[in-house]
PAMINU-256759 format. One record per residue (C-alpha): x, y, z. Coordinates in nm, 2 decimals. Layout:
N
PT       px       py       pz
PT        X        Y        Z
...
This chain:
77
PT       px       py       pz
PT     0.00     0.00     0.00
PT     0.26     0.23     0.07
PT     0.38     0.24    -0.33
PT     0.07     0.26    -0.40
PT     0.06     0.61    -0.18
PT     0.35     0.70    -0.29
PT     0.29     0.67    -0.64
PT    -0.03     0.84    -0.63
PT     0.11     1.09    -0.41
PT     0.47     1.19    -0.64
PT     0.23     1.24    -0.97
PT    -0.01     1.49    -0.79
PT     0.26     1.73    -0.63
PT     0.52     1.97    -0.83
PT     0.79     1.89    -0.55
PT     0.78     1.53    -0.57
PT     1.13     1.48    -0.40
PT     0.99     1.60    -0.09
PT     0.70     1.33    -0.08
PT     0.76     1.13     0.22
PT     0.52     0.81     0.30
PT     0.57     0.60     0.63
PT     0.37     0.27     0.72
PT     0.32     0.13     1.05
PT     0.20    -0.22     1.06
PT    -0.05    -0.31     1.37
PT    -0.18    -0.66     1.27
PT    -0.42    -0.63     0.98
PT    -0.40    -0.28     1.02
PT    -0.19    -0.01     0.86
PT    -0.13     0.35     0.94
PT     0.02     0.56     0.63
PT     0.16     0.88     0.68
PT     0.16     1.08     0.36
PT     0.41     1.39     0.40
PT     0.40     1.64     0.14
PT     0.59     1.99     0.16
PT     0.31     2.28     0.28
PT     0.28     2.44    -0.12
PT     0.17     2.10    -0.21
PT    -0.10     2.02     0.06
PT    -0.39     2.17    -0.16
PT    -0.29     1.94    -0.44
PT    -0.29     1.63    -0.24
PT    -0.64     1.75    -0.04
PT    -0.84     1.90    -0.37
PT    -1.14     2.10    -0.32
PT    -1.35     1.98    -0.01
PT    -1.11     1.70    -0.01
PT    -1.23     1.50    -0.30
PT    -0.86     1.42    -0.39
PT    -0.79     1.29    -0.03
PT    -1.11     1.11    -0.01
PT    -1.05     0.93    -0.39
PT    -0.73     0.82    -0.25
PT    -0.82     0.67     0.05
PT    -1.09     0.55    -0.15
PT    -0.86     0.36    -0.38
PT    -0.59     0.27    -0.11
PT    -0.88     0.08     0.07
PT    -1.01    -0.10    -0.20
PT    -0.67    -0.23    -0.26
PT    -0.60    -0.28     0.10
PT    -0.96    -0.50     0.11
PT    -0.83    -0.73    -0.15
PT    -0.56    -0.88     0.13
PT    -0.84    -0.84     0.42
PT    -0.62    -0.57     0.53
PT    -0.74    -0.22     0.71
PT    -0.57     0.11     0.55
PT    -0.60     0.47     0.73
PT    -0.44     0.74     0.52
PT    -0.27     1.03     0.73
PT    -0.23     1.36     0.52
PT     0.00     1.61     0.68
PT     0.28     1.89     0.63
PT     0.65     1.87     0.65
């Protein structure tokens, strides 16, 4: 899931060096931390959060495929 994120997350942003993405791993649970420098944080969010929410949309349904629980973290460097 994390390339996944990270994928996503490089092709949205103009400073994609500075995308950072860390998993933690609690059973069948995972925690991604999507960091993104501050100019960036609009792209990654969209308007009302429809970009987030597509994401974590997309993360999940890839994440259900293994049984597998995925909570996608958006914040700023």
């Amino acid at each position: 899931m994390k390339d996944l994120v990270e994928f996503v997350a490089k092709s949205l942003v103009a400073k994609s060096d500075e995308v950072e993405v860390i998993e933690k791993q609690n059973g069948n649970e995972s925690i991604i931390s999507l960091k993104v420098a501050k100019e960036d944080m609009g792209k990654v969010i969209g308007k009302k959060g429809k970009i987030a929410k597509a994401l974590r949309t997309v993360v999940n349904a890839a994440a259900s495929r293994n049984n597998q629980k995925v909570i996608v973290d958006i914040v700023d460097k």
